[in-house]
C-alpha positions, -999 to 999 in steps of 0.1 A, spaced: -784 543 743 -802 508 731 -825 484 742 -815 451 752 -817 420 729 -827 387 745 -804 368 731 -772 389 717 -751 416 731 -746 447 718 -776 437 694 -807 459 704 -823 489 693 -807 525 692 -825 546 709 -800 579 711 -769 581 699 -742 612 693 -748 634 661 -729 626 630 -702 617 623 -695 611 661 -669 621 682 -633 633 677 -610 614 698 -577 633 699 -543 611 699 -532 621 731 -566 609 751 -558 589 776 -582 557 786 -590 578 819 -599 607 801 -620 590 774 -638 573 801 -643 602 820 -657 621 789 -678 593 774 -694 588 813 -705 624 816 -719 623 779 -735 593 782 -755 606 817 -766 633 800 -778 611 770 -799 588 793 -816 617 812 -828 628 773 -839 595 769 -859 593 803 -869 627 796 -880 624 761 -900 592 769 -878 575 739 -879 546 759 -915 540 751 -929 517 727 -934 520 700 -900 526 696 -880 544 672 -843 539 654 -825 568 663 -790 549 651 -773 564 618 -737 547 620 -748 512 614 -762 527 575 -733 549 578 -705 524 560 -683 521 587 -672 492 604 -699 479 622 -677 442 640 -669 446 678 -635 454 690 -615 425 702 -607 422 738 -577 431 749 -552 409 762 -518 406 779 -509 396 743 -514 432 730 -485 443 756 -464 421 744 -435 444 725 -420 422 694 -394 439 679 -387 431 649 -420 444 638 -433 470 664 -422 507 651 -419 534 675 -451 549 671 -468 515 679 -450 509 710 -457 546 725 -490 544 716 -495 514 728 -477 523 760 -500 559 763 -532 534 759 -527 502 774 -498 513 802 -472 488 807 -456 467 778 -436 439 781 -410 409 765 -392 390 772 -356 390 775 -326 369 752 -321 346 789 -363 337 791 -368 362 818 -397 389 817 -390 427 815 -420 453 821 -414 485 803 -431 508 834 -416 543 816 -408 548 779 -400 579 766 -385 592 727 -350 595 722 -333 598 682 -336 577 653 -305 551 648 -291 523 628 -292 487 635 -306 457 646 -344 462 659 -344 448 699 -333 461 730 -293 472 742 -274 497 763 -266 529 750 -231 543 756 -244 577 760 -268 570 787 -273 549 821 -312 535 808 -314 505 783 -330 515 747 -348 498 724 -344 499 687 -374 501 667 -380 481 635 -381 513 619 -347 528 631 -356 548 659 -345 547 693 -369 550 725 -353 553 763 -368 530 787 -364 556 818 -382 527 840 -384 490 840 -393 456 860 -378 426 858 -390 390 873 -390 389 908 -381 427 913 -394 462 925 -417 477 900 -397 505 882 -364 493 897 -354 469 869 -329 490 846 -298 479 865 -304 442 864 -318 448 827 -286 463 822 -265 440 829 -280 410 808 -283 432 776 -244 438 784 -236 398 789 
């Protein structure tokens, strides 16, 4: 919890704040779940303020992470851009955890059109070119990874198209 600043946000004084050296965030936690967990924590850390009277001047710094050595700068905002899947760079881990945390990724296609990757899931690691193509083992387009693996896109959309009903017609311009 902080005080406001008149003029900056984010900027005021710490007036509770979660023990050191703050929480553990498992890989797997969704945004949902995060939000859910930092919601009930933070209720009970503002009846503990009310309660304590912390809120009352004279006020005290209860902050240690700003002393602590860490990075101290504000995330950046996330953006479409951040969905944006570029393959000749993006290795599998970054593209499935980007997927788990921000949802729907996207590029675009070697004919200007838009794909949305609604469902990717692991597959095996490979050898070639990093970018998206059809495997002959499977009706769902892949994508190869800039660092040799292969993901299976098990649901897509295209331009103009159903959500999640884009494999075929994704299909059939990687095959062109």
């Amino acid at each position: 919890m902080q005080t406001l600043h008149p003029e900056h946000f984010d900027h005021g004084l710490i007036l509770a704040q979660t023990a050191q050296p703050g929480l553990d965030v498992p890989e797997e936690t969704t945004p949902d779940a995060l939000t859910h967990r930092l919601g009930l924590l933070g209720g009970q850390m503002l009846v503990d303020v009310l309660r304590n009277g912390l809120f009352i001047p004279p006020l005290k710094e209860a902050g240690w992470y700003g002393g602590s050595g860490g990075p101290v700068d504000h995330a950046e905002k996330i953006t479409p851009a951040h969905r944006h899947v570029d393959f000749s760079t993006a290795t599998a881990q970054d593209i499935l955890t980007r997927h788990h945390v921000l949802g729907d990724l996207w590029t675009i296609l070697p004919n200007g059109e838009r794909v949305i990757f609604n469902k990717i899931s692991t597959h095996s690691s490979g050898h070639g070119k990093p970018g998206l193509f059809v495997r002959d083992d499977s009706q769902n387009p892949a994508i190869r990874t800039a660092d040799g693996q292969v993901l299976e896109i098990q649901s897509s959309t295209c331009a103009g198209g159903k959500k999640g009903k884009g494999n075929a017609h994704l299909r059939r311009i990687l095959a062109s």
